[in-house]
C-alpha positions, 0 to 999 in steps of 0.5 A, spaced: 192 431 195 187 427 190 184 429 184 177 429 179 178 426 173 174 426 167 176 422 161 171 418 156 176 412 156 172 406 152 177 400 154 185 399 154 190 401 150 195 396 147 202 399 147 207 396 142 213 398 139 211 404 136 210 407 142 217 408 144 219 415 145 225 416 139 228 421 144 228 417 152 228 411 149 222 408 153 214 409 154 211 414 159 204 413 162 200 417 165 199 415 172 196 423 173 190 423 170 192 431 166 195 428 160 191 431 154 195 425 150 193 419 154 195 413 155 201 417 154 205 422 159 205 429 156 209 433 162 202 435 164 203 433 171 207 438 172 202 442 173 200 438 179 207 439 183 205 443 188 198 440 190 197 440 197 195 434 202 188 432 204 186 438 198 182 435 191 183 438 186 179 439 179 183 441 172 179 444 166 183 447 160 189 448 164 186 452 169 187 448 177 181 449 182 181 447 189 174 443 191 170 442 196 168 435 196 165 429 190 158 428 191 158 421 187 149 420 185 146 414 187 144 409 182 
């Protein structure tokens, strides 16, 4: 499975001790690519549990739908 993500990133995140979730204990990263609260993970992944292998998927306002294909422009 893959997944499109869109974000409008403009450079890193430092993290600090501030970041430490009080009740865990520790940092969690997004490495999914859903989290409305990025860098930080927000459980959006959960949403990608059950995502099929070789399927691409696009997520928009929570709502998951299947694509056929990413057609990048030339530039």
């Amino acid at each position: 499975m893959s997944r499109e993500v869109t974000h409008e990133a403009t450079g890193p995140v430092r993290l600090d001790e501030s970041d430490i979730d009080d009740e865990y204990g520790d940092v969690a990263v997004c490495m999914c690519g859903l989290s409305d609260e990025r860098p930080f993970c927000d459980g959006s992944h959960r949403a990608a549990e059950d995502e099929e292998d070789g399927a691409v998927y696009k997520y928009e306002d929570g709502e998951r739908r299947e694509i056929e294909e990413i057609v990048f422009a030339d530039e």
